[in-house]
C-alpha positions as CSV (number, residue, x, y, z in Angstrom):
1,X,19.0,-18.2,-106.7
2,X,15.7,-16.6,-107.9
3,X,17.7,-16.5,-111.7
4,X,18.0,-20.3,-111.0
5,X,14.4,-21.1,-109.7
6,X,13.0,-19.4,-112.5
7,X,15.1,-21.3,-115.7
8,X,13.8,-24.5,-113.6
9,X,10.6,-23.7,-113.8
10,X,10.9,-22.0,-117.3
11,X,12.1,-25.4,-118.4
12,X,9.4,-27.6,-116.9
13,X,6.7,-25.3,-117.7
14,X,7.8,-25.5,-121.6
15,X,8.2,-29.3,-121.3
16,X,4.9,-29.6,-119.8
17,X,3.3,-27.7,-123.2
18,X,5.5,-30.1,-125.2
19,X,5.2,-33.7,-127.4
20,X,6.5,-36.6,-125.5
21,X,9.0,-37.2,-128.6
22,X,10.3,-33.4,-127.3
23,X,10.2,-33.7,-124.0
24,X,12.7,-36.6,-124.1
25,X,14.9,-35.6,-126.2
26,X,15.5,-32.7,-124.0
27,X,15.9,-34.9,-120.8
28,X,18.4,-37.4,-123.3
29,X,20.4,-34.7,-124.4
30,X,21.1,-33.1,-121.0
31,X,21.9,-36.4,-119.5
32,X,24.2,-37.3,-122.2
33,X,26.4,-34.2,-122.1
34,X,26.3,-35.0,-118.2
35,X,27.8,-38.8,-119.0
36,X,30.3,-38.0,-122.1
37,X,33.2,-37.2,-119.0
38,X,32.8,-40.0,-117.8
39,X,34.4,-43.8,-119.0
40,X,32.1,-46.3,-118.0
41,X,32.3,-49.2,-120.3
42,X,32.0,-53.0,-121.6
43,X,35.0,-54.1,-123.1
44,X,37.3,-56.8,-124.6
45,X,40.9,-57.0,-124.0
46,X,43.3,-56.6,-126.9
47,X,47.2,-57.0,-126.6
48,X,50.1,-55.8,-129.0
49,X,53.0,-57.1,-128.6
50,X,53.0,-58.4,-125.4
51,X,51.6,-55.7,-124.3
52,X,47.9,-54.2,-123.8
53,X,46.6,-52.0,-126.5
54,X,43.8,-49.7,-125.6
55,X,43.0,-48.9,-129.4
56,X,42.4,-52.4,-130.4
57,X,39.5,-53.5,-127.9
58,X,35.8,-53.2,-129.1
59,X,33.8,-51.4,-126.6
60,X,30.8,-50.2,-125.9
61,X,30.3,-47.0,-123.2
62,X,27.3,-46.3,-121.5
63,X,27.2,-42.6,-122.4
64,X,25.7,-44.6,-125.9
65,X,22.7,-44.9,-124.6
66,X,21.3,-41.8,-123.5
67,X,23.3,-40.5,-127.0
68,X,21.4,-42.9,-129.0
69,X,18.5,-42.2,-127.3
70,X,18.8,-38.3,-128.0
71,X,19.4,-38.9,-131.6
72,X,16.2,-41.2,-132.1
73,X,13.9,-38.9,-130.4
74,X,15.3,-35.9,-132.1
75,X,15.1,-37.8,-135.1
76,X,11.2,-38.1,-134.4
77,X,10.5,-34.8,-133.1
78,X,12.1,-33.1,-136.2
79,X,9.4,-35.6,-138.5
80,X,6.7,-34.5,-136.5
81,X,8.0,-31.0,-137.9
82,X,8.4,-31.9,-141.1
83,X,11.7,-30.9,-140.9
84,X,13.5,-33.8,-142.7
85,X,12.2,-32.4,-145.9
86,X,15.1,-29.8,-146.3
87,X,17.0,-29.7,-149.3
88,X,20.5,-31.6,-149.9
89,X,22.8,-29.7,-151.7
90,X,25.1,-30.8,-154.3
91,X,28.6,-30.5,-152.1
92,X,27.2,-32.5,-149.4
93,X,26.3,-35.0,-151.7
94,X,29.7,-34.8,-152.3
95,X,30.8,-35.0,-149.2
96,X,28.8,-37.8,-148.8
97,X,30.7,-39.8,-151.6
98,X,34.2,-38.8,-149.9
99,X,33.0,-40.0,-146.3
100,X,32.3,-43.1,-148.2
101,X,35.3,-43.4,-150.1
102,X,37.5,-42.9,-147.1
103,X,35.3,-45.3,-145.1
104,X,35.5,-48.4,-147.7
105,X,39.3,-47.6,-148.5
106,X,40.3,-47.1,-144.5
107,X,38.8,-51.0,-144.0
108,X,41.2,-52.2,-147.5
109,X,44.2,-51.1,-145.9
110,X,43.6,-51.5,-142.3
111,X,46.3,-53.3,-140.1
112,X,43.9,-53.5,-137.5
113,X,39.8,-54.5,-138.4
114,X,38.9,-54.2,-135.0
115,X,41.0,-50.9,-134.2
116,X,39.3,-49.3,-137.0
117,X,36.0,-50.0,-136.7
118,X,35.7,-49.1,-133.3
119,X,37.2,-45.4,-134.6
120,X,34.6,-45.0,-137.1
121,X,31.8,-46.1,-134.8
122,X,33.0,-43.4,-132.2
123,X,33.7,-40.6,-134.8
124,X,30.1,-41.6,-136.3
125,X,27.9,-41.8,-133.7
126,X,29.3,-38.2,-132.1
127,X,28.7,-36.6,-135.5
128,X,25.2,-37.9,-136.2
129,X,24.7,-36.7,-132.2
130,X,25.9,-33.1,-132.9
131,X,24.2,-33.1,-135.8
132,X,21.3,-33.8,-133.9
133,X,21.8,-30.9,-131.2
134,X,22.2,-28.5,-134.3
135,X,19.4,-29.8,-136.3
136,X,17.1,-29.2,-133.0
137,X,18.2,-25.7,-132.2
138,X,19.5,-26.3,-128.8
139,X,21.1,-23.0,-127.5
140,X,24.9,-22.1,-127.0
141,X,24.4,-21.1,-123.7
142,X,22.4,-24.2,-122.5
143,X,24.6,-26.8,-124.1
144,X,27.7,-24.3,-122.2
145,X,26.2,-24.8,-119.4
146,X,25.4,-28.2,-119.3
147,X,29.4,-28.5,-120.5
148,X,30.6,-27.0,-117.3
149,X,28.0,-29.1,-115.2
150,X,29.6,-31.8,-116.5
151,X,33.0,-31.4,-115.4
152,X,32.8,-30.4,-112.1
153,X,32.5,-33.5,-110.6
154,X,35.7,-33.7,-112.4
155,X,37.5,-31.4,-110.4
156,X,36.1,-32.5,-107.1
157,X,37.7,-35.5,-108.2
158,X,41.1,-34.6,-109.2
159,X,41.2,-32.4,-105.9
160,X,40.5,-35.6,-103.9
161,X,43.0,-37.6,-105.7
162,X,45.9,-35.2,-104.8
163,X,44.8,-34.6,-101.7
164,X,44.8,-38.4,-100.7
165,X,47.7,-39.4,-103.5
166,X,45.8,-42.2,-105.2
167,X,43.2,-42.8,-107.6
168,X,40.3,-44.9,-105.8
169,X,38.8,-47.6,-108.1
170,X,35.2,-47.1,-109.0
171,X,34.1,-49.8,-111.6
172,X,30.7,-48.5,-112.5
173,X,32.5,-44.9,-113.1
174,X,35.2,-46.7,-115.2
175,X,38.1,-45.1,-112.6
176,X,40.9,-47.5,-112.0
177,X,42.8,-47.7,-108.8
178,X,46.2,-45.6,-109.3
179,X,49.2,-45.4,-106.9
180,X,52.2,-43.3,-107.5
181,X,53.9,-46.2,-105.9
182,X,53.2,-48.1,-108.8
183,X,55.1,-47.9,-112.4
184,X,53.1,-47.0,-115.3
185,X,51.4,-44.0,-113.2
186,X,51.7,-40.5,-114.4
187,X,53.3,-39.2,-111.7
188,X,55.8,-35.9,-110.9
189,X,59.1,-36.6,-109.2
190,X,60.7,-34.2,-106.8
191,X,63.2,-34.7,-104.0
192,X,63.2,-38.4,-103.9
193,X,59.1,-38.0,-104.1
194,X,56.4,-39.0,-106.6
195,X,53.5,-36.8,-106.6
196,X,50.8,-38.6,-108.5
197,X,48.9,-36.2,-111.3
198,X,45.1,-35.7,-111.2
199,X,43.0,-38.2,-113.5
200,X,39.5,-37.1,-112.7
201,X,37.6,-40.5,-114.3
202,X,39.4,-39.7,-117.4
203,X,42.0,-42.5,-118.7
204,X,45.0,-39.9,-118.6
205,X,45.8,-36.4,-116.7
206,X,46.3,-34.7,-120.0
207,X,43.0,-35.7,-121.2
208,X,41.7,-34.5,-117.6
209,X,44.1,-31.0,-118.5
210,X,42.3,-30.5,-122.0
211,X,39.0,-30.9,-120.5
212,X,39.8,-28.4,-118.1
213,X,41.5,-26.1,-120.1
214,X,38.3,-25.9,-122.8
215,X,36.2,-25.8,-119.7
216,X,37.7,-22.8,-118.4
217,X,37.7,-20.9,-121.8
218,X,34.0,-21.9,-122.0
219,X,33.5,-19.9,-118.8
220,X,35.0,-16.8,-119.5
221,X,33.4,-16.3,-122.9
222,X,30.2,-17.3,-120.7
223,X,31.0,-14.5,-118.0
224,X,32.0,-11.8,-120.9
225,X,28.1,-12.5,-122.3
226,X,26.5,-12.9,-119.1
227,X,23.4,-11.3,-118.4
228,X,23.8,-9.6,-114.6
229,X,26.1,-10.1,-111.9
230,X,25.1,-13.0,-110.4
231,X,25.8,-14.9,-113.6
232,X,29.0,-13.4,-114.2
233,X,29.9,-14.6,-110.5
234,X,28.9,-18.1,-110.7
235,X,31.0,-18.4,-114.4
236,X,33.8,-17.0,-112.5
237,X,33.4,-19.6,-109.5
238,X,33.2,-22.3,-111.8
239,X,36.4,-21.4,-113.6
240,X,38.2,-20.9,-110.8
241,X,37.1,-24.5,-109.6
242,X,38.2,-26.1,-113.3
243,X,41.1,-24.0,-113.2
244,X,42.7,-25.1,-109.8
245,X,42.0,-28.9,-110.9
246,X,43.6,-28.5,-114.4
247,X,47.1,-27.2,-112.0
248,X,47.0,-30.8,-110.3
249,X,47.0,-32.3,-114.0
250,X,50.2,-31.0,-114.4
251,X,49.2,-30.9,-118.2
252,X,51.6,-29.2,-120.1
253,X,50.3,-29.6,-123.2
254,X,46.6,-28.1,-121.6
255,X,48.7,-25.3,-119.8
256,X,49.7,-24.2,-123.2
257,X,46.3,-23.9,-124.4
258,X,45.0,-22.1,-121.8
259,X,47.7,-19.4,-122.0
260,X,46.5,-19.6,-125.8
261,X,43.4,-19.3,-125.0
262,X,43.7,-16.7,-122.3
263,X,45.6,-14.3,-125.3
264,X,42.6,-14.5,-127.8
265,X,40.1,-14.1,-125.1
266,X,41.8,-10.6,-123.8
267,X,42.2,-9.9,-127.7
268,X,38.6,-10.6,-128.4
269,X,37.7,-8.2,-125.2
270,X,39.4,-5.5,-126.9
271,X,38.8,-5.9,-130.4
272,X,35.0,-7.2,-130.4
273,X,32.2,-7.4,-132.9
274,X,29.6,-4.7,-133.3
275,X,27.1,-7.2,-133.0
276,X,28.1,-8.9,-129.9
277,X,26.5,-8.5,-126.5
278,X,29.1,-8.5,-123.9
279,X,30.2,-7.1,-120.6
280,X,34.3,-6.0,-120.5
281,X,34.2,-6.2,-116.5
282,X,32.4,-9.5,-115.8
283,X,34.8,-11.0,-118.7
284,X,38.1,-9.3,-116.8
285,X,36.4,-10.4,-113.7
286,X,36.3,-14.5,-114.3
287,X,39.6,-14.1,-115.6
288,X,41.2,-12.3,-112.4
289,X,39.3,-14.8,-110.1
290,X,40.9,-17.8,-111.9
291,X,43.8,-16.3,-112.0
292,X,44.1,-15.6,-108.5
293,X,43.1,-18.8,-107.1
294,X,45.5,-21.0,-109.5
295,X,48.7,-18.7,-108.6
296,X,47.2,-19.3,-104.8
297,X,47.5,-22.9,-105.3
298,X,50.3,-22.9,-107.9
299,X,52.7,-21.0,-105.3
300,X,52.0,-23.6,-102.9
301,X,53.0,-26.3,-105.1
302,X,55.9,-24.3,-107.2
303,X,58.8,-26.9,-106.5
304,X,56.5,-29.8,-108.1
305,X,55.3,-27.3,-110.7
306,X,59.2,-25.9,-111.5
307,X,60.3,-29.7,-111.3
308,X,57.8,-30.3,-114.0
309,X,59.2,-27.7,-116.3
310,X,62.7,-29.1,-115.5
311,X,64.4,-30.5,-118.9
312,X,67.0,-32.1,-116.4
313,X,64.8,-33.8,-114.5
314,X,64.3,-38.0,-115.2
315,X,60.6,-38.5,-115.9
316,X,60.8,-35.1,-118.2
317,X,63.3,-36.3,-120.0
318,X,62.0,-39.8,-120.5
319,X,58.8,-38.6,-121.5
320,X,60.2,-36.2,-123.9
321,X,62.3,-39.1,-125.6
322,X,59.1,-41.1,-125.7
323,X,57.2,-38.1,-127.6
324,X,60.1,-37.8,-130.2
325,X,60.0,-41.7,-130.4
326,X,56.6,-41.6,-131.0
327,X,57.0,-39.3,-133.8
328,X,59.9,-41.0,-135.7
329,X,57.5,-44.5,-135.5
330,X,55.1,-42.4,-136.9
331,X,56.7,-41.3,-140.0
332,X,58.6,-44.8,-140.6
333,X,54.9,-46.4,-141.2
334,X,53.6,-43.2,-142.8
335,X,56.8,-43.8,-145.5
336,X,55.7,-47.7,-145.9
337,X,51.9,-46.5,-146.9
338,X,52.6,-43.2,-148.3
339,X,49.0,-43.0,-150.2
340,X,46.7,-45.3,-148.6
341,X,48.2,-45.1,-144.6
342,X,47.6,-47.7,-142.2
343,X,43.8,-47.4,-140.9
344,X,42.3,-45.5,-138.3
345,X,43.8,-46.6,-134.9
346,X,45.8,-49.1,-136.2
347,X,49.3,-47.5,-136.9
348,X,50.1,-49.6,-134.2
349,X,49.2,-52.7,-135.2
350,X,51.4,-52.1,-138.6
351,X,54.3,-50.7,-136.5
352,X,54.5,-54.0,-134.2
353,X,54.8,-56.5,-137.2
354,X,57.6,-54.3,-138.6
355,X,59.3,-54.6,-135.0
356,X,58.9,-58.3,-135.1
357,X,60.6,-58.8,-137.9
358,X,64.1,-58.0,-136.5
359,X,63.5,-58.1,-132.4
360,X,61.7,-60.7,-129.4
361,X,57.9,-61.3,-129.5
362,X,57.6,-59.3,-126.8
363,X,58.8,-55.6,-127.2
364,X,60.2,-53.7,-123.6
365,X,57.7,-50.8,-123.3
366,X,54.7,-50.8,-125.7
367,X,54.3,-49.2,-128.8
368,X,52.7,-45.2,-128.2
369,X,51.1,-43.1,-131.6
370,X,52.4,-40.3,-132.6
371,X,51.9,-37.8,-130.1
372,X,50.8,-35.3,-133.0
373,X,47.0,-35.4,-134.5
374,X,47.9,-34.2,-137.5
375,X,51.1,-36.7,-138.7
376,X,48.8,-39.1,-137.2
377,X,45.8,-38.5,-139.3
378,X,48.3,-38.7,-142.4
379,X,49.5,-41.6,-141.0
380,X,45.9,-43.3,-140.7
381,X,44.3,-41.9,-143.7
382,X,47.1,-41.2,-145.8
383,X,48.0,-38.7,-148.8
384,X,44.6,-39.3,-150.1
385,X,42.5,-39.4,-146.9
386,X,44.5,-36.3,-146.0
387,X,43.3,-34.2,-148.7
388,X,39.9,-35.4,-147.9
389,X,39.7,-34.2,-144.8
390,X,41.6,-30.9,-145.8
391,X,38.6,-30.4,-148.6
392,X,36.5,-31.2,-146.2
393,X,37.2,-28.4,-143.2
394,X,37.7,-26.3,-146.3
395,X,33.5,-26.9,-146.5
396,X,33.1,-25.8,-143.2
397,X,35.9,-23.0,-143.4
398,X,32.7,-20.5,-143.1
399,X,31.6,-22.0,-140.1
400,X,34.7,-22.3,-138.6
401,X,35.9,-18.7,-139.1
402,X,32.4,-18.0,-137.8
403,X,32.9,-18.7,-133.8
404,X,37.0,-19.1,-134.3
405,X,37.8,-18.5,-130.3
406,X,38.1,-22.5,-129.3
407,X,39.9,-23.5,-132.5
408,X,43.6,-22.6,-130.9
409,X,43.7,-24.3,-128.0
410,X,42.4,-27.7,-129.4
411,X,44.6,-27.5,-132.3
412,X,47.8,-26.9,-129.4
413,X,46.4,-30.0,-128.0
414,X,46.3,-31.5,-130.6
415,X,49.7,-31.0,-131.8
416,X,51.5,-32.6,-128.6
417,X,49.3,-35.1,-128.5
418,X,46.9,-38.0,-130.0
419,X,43.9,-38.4,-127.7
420,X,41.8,-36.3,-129.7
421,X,42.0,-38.3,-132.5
422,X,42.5,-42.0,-131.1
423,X,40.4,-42.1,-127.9
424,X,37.1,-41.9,-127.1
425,X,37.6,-39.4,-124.2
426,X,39.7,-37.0,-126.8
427,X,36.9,-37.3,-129.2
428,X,34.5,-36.6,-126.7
429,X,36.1,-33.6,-126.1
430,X,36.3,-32.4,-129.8
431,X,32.7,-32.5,-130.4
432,X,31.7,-30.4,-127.0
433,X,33.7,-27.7,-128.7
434,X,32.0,-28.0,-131.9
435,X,28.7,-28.2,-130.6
436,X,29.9,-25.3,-128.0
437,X,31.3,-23.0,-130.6
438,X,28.6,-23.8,-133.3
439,X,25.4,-24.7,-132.0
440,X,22.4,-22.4,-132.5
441,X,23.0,-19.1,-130.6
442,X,19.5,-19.1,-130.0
443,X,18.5,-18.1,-126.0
């Protein structure tokens, strides 16, 4: 508690000696890592083949605000500095001319203006914000902690939910009411029973389960660096909160992840840099307590868990027909745009007026993308777009290779599913690693 007191006070006392422009962007920052868990939005309703289509709405979500808000008063603060005066170098002028080129060409050949709009909107505002966060020098362990902050309301959520069996509407949280009596809900069946799956305020439990899952890794590369004991024990109580919650998600996908995560992080332990301050024991620690808490709570749920993980059973087997489905769509409008692809977010949109060529207006389950990122991205962007964005990592390959512990599990999640590409939750998601795993490492 006397650690605690004194960052508080460290933090106002530094605010106090600070410009105004500074002093809010540290206040916008904070509160916008706080809100990006969270879907609270304006919206308009979009429908695709008879059916709604989440992609093709235009919204606008409150955590914009405090986002934008953050990027003008860093903008600002780093004048005051006279920090915009650095040099551009030639490749990201270059990089410059391909963001453009992709940009102009995605709008030629979208199926969907709306769709893909809203995608680039999304995708630019969160990487002018991290941008931001860099450019200001905010430190990895502040922006972890404010991370982990952020998603245990979360938790307490996804524990109430199973606890009670429904998802209680909030409108001003954007939570919709969810029943596992109704059809449409992600739910678990065993023994005649449906056992509805955490949502958190997130849109879907997997996207809950990836949150989780990065949230937990977070925490034990924040225990293995801690400081004392004290530290190390409240990054162990906090994974073993996000870790419990992430169980109730039934996410296999986010299971996956964390098992891959897990493996690197026991590798890293073992086979660490010079260079690096860490603590074996207080890393072995948060891991044990996790551990032990989730097998507590998995062993009381193990016939839901093991029904799950049944192939045999009906909703697994659906879902897995629905995945493979997804996938076969995917490459049938990848083939009809080889080059050019279909637009950001609006692979549907080209998929339906193919179906409506040769069946009824309105289609008996609507359309899902592919549940891969990367067939999707070639399906969005294309051959062309593709080797873009492959050029483009390759600029960051340094960087990447740099803090490489997170990149794993998001690119497991990303190959069983979309969200990280096509929703604004999934993208959220994406940039708290990259500002996690690359922000300054500045204390």
């Amino acid at each position: 508690m006397q650690e605690i007191r004194n960052r508080i006070l460290k933090l106002f006392k530094a605010m106090a000696n600070s410009e105004p422009t500074r002093v809010l962007f540290e206040i916008f920052w904070r509160v916008s890592i706080l809100a990006l868990p969270w879907q609270t939005r304006w919206f308009g309703e979009a429908e695709l083949a008879g059916w709604p289509w989440e992609q093709g709405r235009w919204v606008f979500y409150a955590a914009w605000i405090p986002m934008a808000a953050t990027i003008i008063f860093g903008w600002m603060d780093s004048c005051r500095e006279n920090e915009t005066k650095k040099a551009i170098s030639r490749g990201d002028k270059v990089m410059a001319w391909v963001a453009g080129f992709i940009f102009i060409f995605s709008f030629l050949t979208a199926a969907s203006y709306v769709a893909t709009a809203q995608w680039f909107v999304q995708v630019g505002l969160l990487v002018v914000f991290c941008h931001m966060l860099g450019r200001m020098s905010i430190p990895v362990k502040s922006l972890t902690m404010w991370f982990v902050v952020s998603l245990l309301p979360q938790a307490a959520l996804a524990y109430w939910q199973y606890a009670v069996q429904r998802v209680d509407s909030v409108s001003w949280l954007g939570i919709a009411f969810q029943s596992p009596k109704q059809l449409g809900v992600s739910v678990v069946e065993f023994a005649d029973q449906r056992y509805l799956r955490a949502y958190g305020g997130m849109p879907h439990p997997n996207i809950l389960g990836g949150w989780l899952a990065v949230g937990v890794l977070v925490c034990w590369q924040a225990a293995w660096k801690a400081a004392h004991k004290y530290e190390a024990f409240a990054w162990s109580a906090a994974s073993a909160i996000l870790g419990g919650a992430l169980l109730l998600t039934y996410s296999r996908s986010a299971f996956l992840a964390l098992a891959v995560g897990l493996a690197i992080t026991i590798t890293a332990i073992f086979v660490k840099r010079k260079d690096e301050r860490f603590s074996v024991q207080f890393g072995i620690f948060a891991m044990t307590v996790m551990l032990a808490f989730a097998g507590i709570l998995a062993f009381t749920q193990r016939d839901v868990l093991l029904a799950r993980a049944d192939s045999g059973n009906r909703l697994v087997e659906q879902s897995g027909s629905a995945r493979w489905q997804s996938l076969v769509d995917g490459w049938q409008v990848f083939k009809s745009r080889p080059l050019q692809g279909s637009g950001p977010n609006a692979e549907l949109a080209r998929l339906a007026r193919s179906r409506m060529d040769t069946e009824v207006k309105k289609l008996r389950q609507p359309l899902e993308s592919p549940h891969n990122t990367f067939l999707l991205l070639l399906v969005n962007f294309g051959v062309l777009g593709a080797v873009a964005s492959a050029w483009t990592l390759w600029r960051f390959r340094r960087a990447l290779l740099r803090r490489w512990w997170m990149l794993p599990p998001l690119v497991v999640l990303a190959s069983f599913d979309h969200y990280v590409w096509s929703y604004w939750s999934g993208m959220c998601l994406v940039a708290m690693v990259w500002i996690a795993s690359f922000g300054s490492p500045k204390d």
